[in-house]
C-alpha positions in Angstrom: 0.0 0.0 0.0 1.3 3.3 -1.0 1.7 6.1 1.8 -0.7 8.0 0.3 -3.5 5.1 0.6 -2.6 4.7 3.8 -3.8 8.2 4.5 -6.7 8.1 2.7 -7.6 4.9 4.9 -6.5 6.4 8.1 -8.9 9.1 7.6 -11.7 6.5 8.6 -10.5 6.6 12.2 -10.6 10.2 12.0 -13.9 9.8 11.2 -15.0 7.4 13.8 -13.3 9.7 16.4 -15.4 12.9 15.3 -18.7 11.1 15.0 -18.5 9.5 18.6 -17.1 12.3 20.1 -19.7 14.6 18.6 -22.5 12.2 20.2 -21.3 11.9 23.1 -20.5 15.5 24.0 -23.9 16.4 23.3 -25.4 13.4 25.2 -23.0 14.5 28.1 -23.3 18.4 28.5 -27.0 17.8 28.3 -27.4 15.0 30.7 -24.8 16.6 33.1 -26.9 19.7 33.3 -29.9 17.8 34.5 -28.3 15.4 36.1 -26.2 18.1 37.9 -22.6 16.2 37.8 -19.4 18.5 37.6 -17.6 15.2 36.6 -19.6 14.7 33.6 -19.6 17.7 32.4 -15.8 18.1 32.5 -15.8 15.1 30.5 -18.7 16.4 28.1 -16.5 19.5 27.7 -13.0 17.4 27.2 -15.3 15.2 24.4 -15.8 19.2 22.5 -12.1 19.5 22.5 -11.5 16.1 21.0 -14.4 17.0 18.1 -12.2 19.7 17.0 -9.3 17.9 17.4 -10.0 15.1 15.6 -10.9 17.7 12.5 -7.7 18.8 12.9 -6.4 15.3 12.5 -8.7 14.8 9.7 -7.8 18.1 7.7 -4.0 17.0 7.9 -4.4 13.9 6.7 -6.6 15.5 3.6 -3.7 17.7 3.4 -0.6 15.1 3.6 -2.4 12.8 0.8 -1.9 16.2 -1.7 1.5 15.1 -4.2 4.9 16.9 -4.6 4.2 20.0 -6.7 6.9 23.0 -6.9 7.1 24.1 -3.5 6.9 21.1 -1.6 9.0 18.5 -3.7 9.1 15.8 -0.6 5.4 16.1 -0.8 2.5 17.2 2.0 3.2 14.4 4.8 4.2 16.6 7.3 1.0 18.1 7.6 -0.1 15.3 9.8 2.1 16.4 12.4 1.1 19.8 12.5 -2.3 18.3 13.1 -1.2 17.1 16.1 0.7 20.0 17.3 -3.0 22.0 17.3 -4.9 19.1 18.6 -2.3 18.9 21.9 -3.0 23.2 22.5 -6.7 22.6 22.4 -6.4 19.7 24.7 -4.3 21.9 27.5 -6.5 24.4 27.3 -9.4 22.7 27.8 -7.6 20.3 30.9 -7.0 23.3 32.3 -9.8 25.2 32.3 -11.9 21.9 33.7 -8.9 22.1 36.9 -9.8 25.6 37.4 -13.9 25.1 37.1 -13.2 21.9 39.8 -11.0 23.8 42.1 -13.8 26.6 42.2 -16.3 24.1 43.0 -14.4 23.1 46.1 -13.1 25.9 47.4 -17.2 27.4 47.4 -18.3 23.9 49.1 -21.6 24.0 46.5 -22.0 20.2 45.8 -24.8 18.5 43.9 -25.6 15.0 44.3 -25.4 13.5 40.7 -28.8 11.2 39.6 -28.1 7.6 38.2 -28.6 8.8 34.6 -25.3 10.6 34.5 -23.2 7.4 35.9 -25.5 5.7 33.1 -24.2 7.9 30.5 -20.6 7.5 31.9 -20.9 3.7 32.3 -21.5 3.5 28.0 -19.4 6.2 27.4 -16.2 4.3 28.4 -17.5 1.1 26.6 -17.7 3.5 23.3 -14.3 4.8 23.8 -13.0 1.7 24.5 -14.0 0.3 21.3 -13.0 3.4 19.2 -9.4 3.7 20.6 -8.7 -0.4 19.3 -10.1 0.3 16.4 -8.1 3.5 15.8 -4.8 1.6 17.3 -4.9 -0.9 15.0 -5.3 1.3 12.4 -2.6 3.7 13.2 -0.1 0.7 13.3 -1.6 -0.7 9.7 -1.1 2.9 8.2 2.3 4.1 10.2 0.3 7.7 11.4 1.7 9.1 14.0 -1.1 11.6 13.9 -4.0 8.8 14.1 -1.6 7.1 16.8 -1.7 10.2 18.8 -5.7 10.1 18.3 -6.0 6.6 19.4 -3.7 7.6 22.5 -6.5 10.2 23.1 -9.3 7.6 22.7 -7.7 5.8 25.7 -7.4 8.7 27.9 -11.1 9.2 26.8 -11.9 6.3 28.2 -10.0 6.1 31.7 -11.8 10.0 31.9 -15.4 8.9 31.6 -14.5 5.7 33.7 -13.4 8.2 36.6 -16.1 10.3 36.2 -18.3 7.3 36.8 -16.1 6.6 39.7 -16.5 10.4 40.8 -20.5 10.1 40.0 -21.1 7.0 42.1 -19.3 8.0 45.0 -21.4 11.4 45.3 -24.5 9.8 45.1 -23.5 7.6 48.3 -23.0 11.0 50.0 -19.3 12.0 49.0 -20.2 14.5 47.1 -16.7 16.5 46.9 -16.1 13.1 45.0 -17.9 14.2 41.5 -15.6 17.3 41.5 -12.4 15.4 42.8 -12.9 13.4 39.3 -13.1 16.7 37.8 -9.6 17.3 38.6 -8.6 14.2 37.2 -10.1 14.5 34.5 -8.5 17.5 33.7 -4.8 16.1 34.7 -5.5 13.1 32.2 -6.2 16.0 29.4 -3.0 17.9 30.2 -1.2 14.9 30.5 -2.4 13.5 27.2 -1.6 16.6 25.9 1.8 17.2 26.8 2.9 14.0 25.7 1.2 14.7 22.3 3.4 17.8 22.0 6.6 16.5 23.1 6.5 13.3 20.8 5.4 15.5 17.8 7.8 18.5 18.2 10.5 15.6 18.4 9.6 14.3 15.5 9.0 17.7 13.4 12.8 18.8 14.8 13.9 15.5 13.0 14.6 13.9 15.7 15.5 9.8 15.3 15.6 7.0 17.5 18.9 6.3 18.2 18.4 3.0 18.8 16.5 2.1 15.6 19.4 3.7 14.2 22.3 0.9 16.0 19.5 -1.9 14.3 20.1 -0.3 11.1 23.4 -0.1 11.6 23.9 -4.0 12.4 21.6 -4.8 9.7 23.5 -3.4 6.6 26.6 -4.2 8.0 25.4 -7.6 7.5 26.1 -7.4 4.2 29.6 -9.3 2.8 30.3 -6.2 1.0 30.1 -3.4 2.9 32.8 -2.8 5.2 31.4 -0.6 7.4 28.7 1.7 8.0 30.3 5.2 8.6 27.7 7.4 9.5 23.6 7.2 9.1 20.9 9.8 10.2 17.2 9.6 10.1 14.2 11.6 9.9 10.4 11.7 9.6 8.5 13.1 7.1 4.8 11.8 8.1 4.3 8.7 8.0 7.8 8.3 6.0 10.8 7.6 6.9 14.2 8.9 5.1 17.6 8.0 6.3 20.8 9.1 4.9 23.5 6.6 4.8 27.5 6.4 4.2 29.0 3.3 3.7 32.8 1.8 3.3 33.5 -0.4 0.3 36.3 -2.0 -1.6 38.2 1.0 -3.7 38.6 -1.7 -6.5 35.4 -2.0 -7.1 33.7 -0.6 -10.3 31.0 2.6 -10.1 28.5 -0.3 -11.6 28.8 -2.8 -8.8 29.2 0.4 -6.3 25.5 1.2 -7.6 24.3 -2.5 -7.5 25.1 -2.6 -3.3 23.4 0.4 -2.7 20.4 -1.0 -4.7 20.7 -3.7 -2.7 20.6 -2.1 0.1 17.6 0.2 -0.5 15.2 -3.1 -1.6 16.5 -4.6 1.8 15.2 -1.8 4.1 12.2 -1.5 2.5 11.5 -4.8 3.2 12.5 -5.1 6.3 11.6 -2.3 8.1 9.3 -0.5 5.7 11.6 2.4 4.6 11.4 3.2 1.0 13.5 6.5 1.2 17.3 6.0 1.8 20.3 8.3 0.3 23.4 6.1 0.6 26.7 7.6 -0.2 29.3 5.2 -1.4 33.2 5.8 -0.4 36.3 3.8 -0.2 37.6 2.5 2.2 41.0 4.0 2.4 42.5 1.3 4.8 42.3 -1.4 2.1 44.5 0.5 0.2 47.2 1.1 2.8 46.9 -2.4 3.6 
């Protein structure tokens, strides 16, 4: 499958995300206002964050399956990223503001005893989530999108949130009420949290930043190879869902600009099917110990 198939598919989960994230935010503002639960609606609210964030995701996607034209001769993959740079600053804000709202709560000691149709609504709305983020996990692994990973990752964090609000919902209607705003808080931690990890893992990644040790396995692996002497120097980047490494490798001085070309053929069939990487510069240069020796 070509990367940009694997987009196009990808945006299904995108899909998925916004259409039960839309229900469910409506479902859970409304109930939470009858069914006066702080908990629920801090989860209600953190489910409008994710609708607009999961456009985002959607609209990057759209935007990463555009080809290479004049400007952008590597293509549009990056756009994914970006996607998931604005879905992690609307998630923050919105943790935050659902800490602040909790805190307030609190500190002015006006509980409200939540009814059983808002830990109803909590109850199915961690069995929804549940079942979103494996579908969207197993499709972000299928497609290699680090954007539709980082949506799945939100799915889960979805999920623990409306399964401590129900946690936070029960406990208040046994008569701890400070326990439906307590889950507030939480909620809002899991939101920042999820957030933050978003943004570091994508600003990593759009600084080119590599693995270094997927780097030593790459390494080893051509280095298997009887004609290479050694591997002098390889760096790695991300471009999307891509991955493009640039490598320099030792050889045998004798050897002819023909065969030269053959290994590093070789070599670029091999990583492409081993570890899916259809991008690799490889510089050829002799190795000038062979001919002191």
């Amino acid at each position: 499958m070509n990367p940009y198939d694997q987009l196009k598919k990808g945006e299904r989960g995108a899909w998925v995300s916004i259409f039960s994230y839309l229900l469910l935010a409506i479902a859970k503002l409304i109930v939470s206002y009858f069914a006066n639960s702080q908990a629920l609606r801090a989860d209600g609210l953190n489910n409008t964050t994710d609708v607009i964030a999961s456009i985002a995701v959607l609209i990057g996607l759209r935007i990463s399956r555009k080809p290479p034209d004049e400007d952008h001769h590597y293509g549009h993959f990056k756009a994914e990223l970006i996607a998931s740079l604005m879905a992690s600053f609307i998630m923050v804000t919105v943790g935050l503001q659902v800490i602040l709202i909790s805190f307030q709560i609190i500190w002015s000691g006006t509980y409200t005893q939540p009814t059983a149709l808002a830990s109803w609504t909590a109850l199915i709305s961690t069995m929804i989530m549940i079942a979103v983020y494996v579908f969207n996990l197993r499709l972000s692994k299928k497609i290699n999108s680090s954007s539709l990973y980082a949506t799945a990752q939100g799915n889960k964090s979805d999920a623990l949130i409306s399964l401590s609000a129900l946690i936070g919902i029960l406990g208040a209607q046994v008569g701890w009420y400070w326990l439906d705003p307590i889950a507030g808080i939480f909620v809002g931690g899991v939101i920042v949290y999820t957030a933050w990890k978003i943004f570091k893992d994508t600003s990593h990644t759009l600084t080119d930043g590599f693995d270094d040790d997927t780097v030593a396995v790459i390494r080893t692996f051509i280095e298997e190879d009887p004609e290479i002497i050694k591997v002098r120097d390889i760096k790695g980047r991300h471009h999307g869902n891509q991955t493009f490494l640039d490598i320099i490798i030792y050889v045998n001085p004798s050897i002819t600009v023909a065969q030269g070309h053959e290994i590093t053929d070789r070599i670029e069939i091999a990583l492409a099917d081993q570890y899916s990487i259809p991008h690799a510069h490889i510089h050829v240069e002799p190795n000038l110990e062979t001919i002191d020796d």
